[in-house]
PLY file of the C-alpha trace (Angstrom):
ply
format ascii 1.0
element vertex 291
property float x
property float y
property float z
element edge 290
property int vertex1
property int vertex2
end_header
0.00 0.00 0.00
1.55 3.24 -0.91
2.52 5.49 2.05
-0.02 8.32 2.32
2.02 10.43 3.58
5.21 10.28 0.73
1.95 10.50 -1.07
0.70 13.53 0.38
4.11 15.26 -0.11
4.40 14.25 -3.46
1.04 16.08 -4.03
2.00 18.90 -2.28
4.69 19.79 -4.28
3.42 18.74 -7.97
0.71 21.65 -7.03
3.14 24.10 -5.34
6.29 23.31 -7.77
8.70 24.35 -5.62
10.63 22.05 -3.32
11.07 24.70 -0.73
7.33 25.84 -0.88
6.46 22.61 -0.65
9.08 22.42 2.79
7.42 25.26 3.97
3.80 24.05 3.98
4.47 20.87 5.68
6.79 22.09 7.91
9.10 20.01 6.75
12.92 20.39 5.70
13.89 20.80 1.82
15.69 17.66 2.04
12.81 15.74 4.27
10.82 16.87 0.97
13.32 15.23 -1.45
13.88 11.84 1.13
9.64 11.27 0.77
9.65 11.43 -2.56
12.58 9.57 -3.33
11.13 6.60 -1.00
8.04 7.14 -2.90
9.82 6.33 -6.07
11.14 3.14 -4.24
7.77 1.96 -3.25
6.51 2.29 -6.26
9.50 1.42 -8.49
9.50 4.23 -10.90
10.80 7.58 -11.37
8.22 10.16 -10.40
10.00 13.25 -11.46
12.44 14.46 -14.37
14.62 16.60 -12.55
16.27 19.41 -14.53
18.20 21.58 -11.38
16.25 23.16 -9.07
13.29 22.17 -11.41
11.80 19.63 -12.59
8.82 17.35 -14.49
6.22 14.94 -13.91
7.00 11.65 -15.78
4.37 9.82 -17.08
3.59 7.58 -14.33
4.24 10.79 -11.79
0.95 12.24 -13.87
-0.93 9.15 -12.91
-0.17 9.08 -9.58
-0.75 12.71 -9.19
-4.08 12.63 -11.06
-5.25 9.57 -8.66
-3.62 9.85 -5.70
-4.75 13.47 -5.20
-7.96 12.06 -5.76
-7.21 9.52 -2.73
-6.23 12.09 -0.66
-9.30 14.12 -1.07
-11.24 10.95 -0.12
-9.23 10.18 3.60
-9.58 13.89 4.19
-13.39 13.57 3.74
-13.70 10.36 5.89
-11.32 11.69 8.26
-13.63 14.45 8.95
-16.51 12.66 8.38
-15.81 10.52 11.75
-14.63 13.48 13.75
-17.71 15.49 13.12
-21.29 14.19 11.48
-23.08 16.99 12.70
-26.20 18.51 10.68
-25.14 22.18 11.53
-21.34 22.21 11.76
-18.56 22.15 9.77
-17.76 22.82 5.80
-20.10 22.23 2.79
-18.73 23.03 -0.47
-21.02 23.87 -3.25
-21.28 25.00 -6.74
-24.06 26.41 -9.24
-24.91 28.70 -11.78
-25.67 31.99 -10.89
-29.21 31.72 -11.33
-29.36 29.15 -9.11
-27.04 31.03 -6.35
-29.53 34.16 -7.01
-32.13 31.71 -5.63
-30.35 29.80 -3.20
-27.66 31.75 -1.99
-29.66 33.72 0.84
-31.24 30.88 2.13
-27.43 29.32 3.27
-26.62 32.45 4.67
-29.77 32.41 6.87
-28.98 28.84 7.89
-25.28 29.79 8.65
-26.83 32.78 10.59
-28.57 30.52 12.34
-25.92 27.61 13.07
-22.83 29.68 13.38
-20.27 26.32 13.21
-22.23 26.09 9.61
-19.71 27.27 7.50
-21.31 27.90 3.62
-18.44 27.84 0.48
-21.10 29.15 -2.35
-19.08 29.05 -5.79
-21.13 30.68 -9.25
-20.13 28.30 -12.29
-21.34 26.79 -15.58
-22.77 23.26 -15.73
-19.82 21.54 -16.89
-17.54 22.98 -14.47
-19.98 22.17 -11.66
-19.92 18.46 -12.91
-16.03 18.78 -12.97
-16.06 19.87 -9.25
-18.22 17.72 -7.80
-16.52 14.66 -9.49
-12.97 15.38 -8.57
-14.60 16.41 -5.07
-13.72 20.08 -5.10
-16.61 20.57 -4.28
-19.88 17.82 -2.08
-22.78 19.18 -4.00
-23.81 20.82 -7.04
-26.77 22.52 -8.43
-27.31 21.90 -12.14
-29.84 23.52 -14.58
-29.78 20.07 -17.01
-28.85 16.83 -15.96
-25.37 15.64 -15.50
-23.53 13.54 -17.83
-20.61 12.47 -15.63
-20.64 8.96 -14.54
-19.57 9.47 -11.39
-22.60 11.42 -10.23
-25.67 10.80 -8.79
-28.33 13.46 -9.20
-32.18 14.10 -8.93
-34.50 16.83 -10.15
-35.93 18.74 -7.29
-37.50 21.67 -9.13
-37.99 23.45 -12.55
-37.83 27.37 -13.19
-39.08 29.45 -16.11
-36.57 30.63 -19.13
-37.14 34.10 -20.65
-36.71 35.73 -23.36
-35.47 39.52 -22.14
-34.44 42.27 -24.81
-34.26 45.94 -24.76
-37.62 48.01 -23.02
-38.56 49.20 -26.22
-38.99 46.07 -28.23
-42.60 44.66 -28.02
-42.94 41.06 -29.37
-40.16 40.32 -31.09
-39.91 38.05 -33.97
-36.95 36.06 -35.22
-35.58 39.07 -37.99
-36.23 41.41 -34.62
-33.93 39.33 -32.72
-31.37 38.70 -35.96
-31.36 42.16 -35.92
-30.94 42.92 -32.10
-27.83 39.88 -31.96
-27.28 37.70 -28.71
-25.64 38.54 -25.35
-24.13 35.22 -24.33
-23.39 33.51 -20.79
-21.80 30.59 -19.81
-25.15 28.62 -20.80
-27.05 30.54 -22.90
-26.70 28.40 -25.60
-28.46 25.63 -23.48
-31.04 28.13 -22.51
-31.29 30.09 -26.10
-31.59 26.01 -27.36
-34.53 24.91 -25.01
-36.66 28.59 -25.35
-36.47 29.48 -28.99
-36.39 25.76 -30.70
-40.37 25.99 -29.28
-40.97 29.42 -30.32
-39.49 30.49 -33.35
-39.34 27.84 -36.73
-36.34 29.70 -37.85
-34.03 28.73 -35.20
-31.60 25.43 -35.61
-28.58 26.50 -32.97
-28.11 30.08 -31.64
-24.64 30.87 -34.20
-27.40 31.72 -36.28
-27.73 35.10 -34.82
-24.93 37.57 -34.44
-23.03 37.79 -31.06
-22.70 40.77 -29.81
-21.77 40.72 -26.25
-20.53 38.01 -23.44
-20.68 37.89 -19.61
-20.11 35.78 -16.75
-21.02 37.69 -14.36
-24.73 36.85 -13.56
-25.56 40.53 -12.34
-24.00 42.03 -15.87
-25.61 39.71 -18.46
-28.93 42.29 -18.85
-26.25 44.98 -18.55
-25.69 45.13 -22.55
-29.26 44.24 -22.61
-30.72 47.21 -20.76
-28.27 49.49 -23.21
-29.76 48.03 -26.41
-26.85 46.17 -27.58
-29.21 42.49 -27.83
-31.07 40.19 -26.33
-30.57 37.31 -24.24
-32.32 34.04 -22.00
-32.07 33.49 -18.90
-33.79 32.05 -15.93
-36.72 33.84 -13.76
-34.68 34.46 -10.63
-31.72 35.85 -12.80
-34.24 38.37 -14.51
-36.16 39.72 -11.79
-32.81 40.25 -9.58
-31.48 42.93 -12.33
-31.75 46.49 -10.64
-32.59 48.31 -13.56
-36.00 46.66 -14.95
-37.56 49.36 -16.65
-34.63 49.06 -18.94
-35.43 45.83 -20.10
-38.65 44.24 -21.48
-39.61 40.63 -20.33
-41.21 37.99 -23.07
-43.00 35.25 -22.15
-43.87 33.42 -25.36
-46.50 31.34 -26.67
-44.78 28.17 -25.90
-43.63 28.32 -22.06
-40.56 26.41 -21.27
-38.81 25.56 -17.87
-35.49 24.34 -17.09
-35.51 21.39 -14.49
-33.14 21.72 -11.50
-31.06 19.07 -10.46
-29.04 18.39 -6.89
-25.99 15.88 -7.70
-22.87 14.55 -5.57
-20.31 12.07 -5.85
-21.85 8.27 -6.54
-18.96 6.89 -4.13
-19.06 9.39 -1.31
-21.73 9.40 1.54
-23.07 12.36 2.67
-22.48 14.22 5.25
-25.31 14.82 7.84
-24.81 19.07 7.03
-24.92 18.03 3.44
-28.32 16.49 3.84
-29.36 19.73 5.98
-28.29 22.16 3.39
-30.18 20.02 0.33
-33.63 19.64 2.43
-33.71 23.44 3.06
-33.19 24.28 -0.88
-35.58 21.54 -1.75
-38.39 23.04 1.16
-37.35 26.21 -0.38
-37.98 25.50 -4.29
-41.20 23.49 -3.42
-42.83 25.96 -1.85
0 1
1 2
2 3
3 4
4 5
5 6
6 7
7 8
8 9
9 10
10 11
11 12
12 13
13 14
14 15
15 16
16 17
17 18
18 19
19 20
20 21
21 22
22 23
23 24
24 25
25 26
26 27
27 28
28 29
29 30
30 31
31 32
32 33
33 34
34 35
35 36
36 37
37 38
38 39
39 40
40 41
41 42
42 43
43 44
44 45
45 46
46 47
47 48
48 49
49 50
50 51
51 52
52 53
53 54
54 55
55 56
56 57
57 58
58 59
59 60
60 61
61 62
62 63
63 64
64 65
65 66
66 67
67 68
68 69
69 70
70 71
71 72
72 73
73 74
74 75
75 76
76 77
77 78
78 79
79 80
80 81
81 82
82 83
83 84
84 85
85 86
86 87
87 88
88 89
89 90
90 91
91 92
92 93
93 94
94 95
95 96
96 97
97 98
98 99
99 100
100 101
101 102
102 103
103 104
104 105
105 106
106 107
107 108
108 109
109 110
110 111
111 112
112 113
113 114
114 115
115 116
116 117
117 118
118 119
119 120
120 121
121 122
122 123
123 124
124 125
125 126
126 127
127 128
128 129
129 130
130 131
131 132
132 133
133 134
134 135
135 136
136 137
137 138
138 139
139 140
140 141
141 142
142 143
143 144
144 145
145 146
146 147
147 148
148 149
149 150
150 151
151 152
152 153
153 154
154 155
155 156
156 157
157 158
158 159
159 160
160 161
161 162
162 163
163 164
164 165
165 166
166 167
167 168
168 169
169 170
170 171
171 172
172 173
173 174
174 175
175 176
176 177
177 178
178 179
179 180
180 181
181 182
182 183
183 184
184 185
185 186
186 187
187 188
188 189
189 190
190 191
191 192
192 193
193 194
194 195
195 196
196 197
197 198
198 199
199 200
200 201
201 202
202 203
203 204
204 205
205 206
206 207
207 208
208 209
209 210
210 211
211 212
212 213
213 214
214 215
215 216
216 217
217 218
218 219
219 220
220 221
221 222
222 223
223 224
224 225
225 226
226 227
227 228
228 229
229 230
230 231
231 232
232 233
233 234
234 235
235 236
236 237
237 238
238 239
239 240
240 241
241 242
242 243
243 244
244 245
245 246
246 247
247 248
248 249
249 250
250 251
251 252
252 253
253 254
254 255
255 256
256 257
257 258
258 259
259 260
260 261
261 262
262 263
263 264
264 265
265 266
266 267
267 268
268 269
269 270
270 271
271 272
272 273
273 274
274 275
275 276
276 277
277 278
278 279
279 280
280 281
281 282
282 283
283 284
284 285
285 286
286 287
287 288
288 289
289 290
């Protein structure tokens, strides 16, 4: 079995890439640094490192271990904390979203970790994919997706659905598909999920949103109605994304003859129990959605 802790300094410094750093963080010695990973080598009976003076390289099977055996790591930390603390309001909970999920769900954490001050809430904004990404190389326990995830490693369910909208400038009143040509698209991380779901129902024209001229980008959830509100396009996004923008009278909300909704899925990692304040923080955003 490979030492975890040669293993955990091996880690350590493939992510600082610095021997001394590395030293430094484990309050180790420089050479302690180089004596771990040298017995790690041994254990394992390859080179880990192409050393090239006071640099060096990850050789092929140094990338595999890294790859996994952070991966490992991540997984004793969790069970290590798991069994010193299973409490419902106490201790970390690292989660990820879109922002118009956070927009939604956000506030309620912070009134829970109000509440339960040993609570402590990481809330990270992100696109779909990289909310899959997190959750299955455990950077983060939950996520909160707007479609369903595709990595095998998860296990999600659909706990609620929210309206898409079509939102252009105020002065635009029922636009039709040479309006919007004509207006061009401000773009998110996923608005060509959304822009797919809303307008494939609503508008024969459309086949995939490069159809229609780009003329802006954010990823800031608070901006994206920014160019919007200026006249610069249109763009579709979620309810609770719209009605948080603090300038409405600049924009002008559609809702079209075909209605659609985006379904809301909770995921984590297939091999990794919950934790009893994971379960706490999911109940209160599935109470929350539902009612």
């Amino acid at each position: 079995m490979i030492n975890p802790t040669w293993l955990n300094t091996f880690c350590t410094l493939v992510e600082v890439n610095h021997f001394t750093q590395t030293a430094e963080r484990l309050f180790m010695t420089q050479s302690g640094v180089s004596q771990h990973i040298k017995k790690l080598e041994q254990q394992v009976n390859c080179a880990l490192l192409e050393r090239h003076g006071k640099q060096f390289t990850l050789t092929v099977h140094g990338q595999n271990l890294y790859q996994q055996g952070s991966l490992l790591l991540k997984e004793w930390q969790f069970l290590e904390q798991q069994l010193k603390d299973d409490s419902p309001y106490s201790g970390l909970v690292k989660i990820q979203s879109p922002g118009s999920c956070g927009l939604q769900f956000y506030s309620q954490l912070l009134a829970l970790q109000a509440k339960h001050t040993e609570l402590n809430i990481d809330y990270r904004f992100a696109p779909n994919t990289s909310v899959e990404q997190a959750v299955a190389n455990h950077s983060a326990d939950i996520g909160f997706l707007t479609q369903a995830p595709t990595f095998s490693e998860l296990t999600s369910h659909k706990i609620s659905q929210e309206p898409l909208l079509l939102v252009t400038p105020a002065g635009i009143n029922m636009p039709n598909w040479q309006t919007l040509c004509e207006l061009g698209f401000i773009a998110h991380p996923d608005a060509s999920h959304h822009a797919q779901l809303l307008l494939s129902e609503n508008y024969s024209e459309f086949e995939h949103i490069d159809q229609i001229t780009r003329t802006g980008f954010s990823n800031q959830i608070s901006l994206i109605l920014e160019p919007v509100s200026l006249g610069l396009g249109f763009t579709v996004l979620p309810a609770h994304a719209v009605g948080a923008f603090n300038k409405p009278q600049l924009i002008k909300t559609h809702h079209l003859e075909c209605p659609v909704s985006e379904s809301i899925y909770v995921c984590h990692h297939r091999n990794r129990p919950l934790a009893k304040r994971m379960n706490t923080v999911i109940e209160l955003i599935k109470a929350g959605v539902n009612s």
